[in-house]
N, C-alpha and C positions, 0 to 999 in steps of 0.2 A: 504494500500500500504506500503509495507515493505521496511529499508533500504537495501534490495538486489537487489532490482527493480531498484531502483537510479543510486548504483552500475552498475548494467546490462547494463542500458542506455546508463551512460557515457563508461563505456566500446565499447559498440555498435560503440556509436557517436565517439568515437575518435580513432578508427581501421580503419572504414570507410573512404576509398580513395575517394573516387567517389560521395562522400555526403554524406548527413544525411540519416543513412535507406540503405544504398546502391543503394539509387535511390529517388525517389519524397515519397513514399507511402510507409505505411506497414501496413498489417493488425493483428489484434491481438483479431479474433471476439470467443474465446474461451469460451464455454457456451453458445454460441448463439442460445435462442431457439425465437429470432425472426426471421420475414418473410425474404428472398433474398432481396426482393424488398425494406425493410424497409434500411437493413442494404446497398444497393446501393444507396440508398438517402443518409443515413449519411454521404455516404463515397464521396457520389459526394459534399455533402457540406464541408465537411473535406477540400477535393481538392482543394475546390474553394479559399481558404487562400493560397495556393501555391502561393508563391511569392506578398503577401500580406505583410504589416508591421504588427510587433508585438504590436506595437502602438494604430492600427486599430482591433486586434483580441483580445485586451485587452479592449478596448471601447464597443464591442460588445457581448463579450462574461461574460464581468468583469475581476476582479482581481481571476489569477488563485487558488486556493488552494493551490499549490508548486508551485515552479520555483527553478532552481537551474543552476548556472552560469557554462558552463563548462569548462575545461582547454584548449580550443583551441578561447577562445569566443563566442561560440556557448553560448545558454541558451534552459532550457528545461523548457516548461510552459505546468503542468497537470492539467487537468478539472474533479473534480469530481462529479458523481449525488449520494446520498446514498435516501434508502429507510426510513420511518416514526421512523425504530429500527435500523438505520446507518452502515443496509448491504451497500454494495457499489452497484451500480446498474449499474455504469456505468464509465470509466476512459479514459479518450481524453487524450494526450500526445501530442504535436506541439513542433516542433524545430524551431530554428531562427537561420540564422547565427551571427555572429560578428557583420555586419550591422543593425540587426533586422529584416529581411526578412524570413518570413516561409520557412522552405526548407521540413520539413516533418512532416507527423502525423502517429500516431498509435491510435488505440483504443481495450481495451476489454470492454467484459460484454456483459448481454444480453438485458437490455433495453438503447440503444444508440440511441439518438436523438439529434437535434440540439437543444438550449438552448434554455428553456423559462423562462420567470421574475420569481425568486426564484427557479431553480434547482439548481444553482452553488456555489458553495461559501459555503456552509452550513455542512462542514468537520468536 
């Protein structure tokens, strides 16, 4: 994940009137050569932090790979999975507002799943 990405983000995040994302969600499933069905699970888990504390998706999930505080309050917390040779395999992106409440996710990649003990953390 390149410093253009960051860039991008916070650009993203702080144009947006309306929220984080321009709304609750966004998807970002570029390369995806997994199933619909897989990648509608991820995403209904994604959701389900919607309005969730960062507190609680930090307990859960771990301590992100990055986070980066942004100029309105907001904060951006990214999840990476890499493969055995530290392709990336997989990248979660969750916003929070000011408060610490989830307001949005992204994800790319093509093996997206929710965490399990030792995918995260290992950048």
């Amino acid at each position: 994940m390149s410093w253009r990405f960051w860039i991008l983000t916070a650009v993203l995040l702080s144009t947006s009137g309306c929220g984080l994302f321009g709304g609750r969600e966004s998807r970002e499933a570029s390369g995806s050569s997994g199933s619909p069905i897989a990648n509608a699970s991820y995403e209904q888990t994604l959701q389900s932090w919607v309005d969730a504390s960062e507190q609680d998706l930090v307990a859960s999930w771990g301590v992100p790979d990055r986070s980066q505080r942004l100029t309105n309050g907001a904060q951006a917390l990214e999840y990476r999975r890499l493969d055995g040779d530290g392709k990336l395999l997989c990248s979660t992106l969750f916003t929070a507002d000011a408060s610490g409440k989830i307001q949005g996710w992204s994800y790319r990649g093509s093996n997206c799943r929710p965490p399990r003990l030792g995918d995260y953390g290992k950048s």
